[in-house]
C-alpha positions, 0 to 999 in steps of 0.5 A, a space after each residue: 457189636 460194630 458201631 453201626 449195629 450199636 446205632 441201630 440198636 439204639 434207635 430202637 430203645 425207646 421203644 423195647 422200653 415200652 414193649 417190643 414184640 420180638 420181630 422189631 427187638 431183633 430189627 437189625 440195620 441189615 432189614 432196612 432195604 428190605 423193610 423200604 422194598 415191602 412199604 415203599 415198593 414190592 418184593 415183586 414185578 407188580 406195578 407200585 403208585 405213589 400219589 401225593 398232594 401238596 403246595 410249593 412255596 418261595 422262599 426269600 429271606 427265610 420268608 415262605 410264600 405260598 404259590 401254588 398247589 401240586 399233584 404228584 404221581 410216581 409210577 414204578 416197577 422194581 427187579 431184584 439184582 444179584 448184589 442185593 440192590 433192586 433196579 427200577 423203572 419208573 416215570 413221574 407225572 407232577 401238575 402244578 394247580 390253584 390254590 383256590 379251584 384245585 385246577 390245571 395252573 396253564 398260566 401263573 401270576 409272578 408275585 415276585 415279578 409281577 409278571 404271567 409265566 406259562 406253566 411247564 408241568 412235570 414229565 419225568 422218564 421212562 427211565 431206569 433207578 438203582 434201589 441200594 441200602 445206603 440210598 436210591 441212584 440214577 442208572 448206574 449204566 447211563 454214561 451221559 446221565 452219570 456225566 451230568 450229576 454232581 455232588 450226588 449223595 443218596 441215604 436210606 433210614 435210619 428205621 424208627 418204630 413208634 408202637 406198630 409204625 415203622 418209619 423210613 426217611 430218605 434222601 436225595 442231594 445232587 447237582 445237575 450240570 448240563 453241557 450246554 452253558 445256557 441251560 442253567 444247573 439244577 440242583 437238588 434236595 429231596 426228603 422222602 419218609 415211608 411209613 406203615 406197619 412195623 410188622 408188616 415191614 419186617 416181616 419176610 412173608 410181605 410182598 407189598 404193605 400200605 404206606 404212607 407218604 410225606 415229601 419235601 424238597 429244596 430247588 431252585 428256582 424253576 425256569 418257566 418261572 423266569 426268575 433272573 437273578 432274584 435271590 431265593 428258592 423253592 421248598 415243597 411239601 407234600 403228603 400220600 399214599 403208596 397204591 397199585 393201580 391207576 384205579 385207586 388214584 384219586 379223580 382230581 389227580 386223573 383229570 390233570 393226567 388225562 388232559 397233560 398226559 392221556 397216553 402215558 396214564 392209560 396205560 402205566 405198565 405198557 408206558 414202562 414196558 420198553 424201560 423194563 425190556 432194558 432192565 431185563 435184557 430183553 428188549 429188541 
């Protein structure tokens, strides 16, 4: 046994010492693509949703302060690639709200710097991401967005299973540096964990299984915040589900969209439908 499937055995010990079924004893560190692909994702071309909930907080000294509240939406569609890896098209849709009313934040008091910042909200893509066993990457045929990144490293499991929960982590760590001096680099810290079913995630027949979401991330400071050169930076947390339609995201979510975005939530398929023409060949 190589030490990379010695280490997969073992982190499922604790659990073949409380009983495994046969499926999760023979989980080998090959099933973890596959096993993010069904909790994460789907195995086909359905339109995947990851809703979240949750706050940002400044950090300064290693003391948190809360900020305020966030709404997050990740609209993907994922394709399966000859290598084994899965690109896809995805656009994210992030709204930052009040930590009293839940609503849109249009303006927000510093306490940092006793100023009122103009709030800028999330819109990220269309663009196209490559889905590979040992993490999640940018397009890989993108040049100028291959020339931004720095210090780009991704990782994807090790799987844990705790009686039937199968638990995924992930990670993101990068710097982005833009050509143009005046806009500052952005820097990078994104952990994501994935859990559902163990069965239903080593299971080949599952297209698509529930899931739960837990994110946190490390940033900088954001710019509309126009923080200087104070010292500190941002961390988030937030909790949610995988869905598959807009139907199933909860109202308060679709009311920030629907005011920030109304296009791009109407339609999710048809607003990634000339990044997934790429992905395919296909577009005109």
């Amino acid at each position: 046994m190589d030490r990379r499937a010695f280490s997969a055995a073992l982190a499922l010990l604790p659990l073949c010492q409380t009983g495994c079924s046969s499926a999760r004893l023979n989980a080998q560190e090959s099933d973890v693509l596959a096993a993010w692909m069904r909790l994460a994702a789907a195995t086909d071309e359905r339109l995947v949703v990851w809703w979240m909930s949750g706050a940002r907080y400044g950090v300064v000294e290693a003391r948190s302060t809360l900020l305020y509240g966030m709404q997050v939406g990740i609209f993907q569609r994922f394709f399966p690639q000859a290598d084994g890896s899965w690109k896809i098209a995805m656009f994210e849709l992030t709204y930052y709200t009040d930590l009293t009313t839940g609503e849109l934040l249009e303006e927000w008091d510093n306490p940092y710097t006793g100023e009122t910042n103009r709030v800028k909200h999330v819109r990220l893509g269309p663009e196209i991401r490559l889905q590979t066993r040992t993490g999640q990457y940018a397009d890989p045929d993108n040049a100028f967005v291959q020339k931004l990144l720095q210090h780009y490293s991704a990782t994807l499991g090790p799987m844990r299973i705790d009686g039937d929960t199968l638990s995924l982590p992930t990670s993101v760590e990068a710097v982005i540096r833009f050509p143009t001096p005046a806009v500052p680099d952005i820097t990078l810290n994104h952990y994501t964990t994935v859990s559902g079913s163990a069965r239903a995630a080593l299971d080949p027949g599952t297209v698509s299984a529930p899931a739960a979401l837990n994110f946190q991330n490390i940033i900088r400071w954001e710019p509309w915040m126009e923080m200087g050169d104070h010292r500190g930076h941002l961390m988030s947390r937030a909790q949610g589900r995988k869905l598959e339609t807009v139907d199933e995201m909860p109202e308060d979510y679709l009311s920030l969209a629907r005011t920030v975005h109304p296009k791009l939530i109407a339609d999710p398929l048809q607003t990634l439908a000339k990044t997934v023409a790429r992905i395919k060949g296909t577009e005109t």
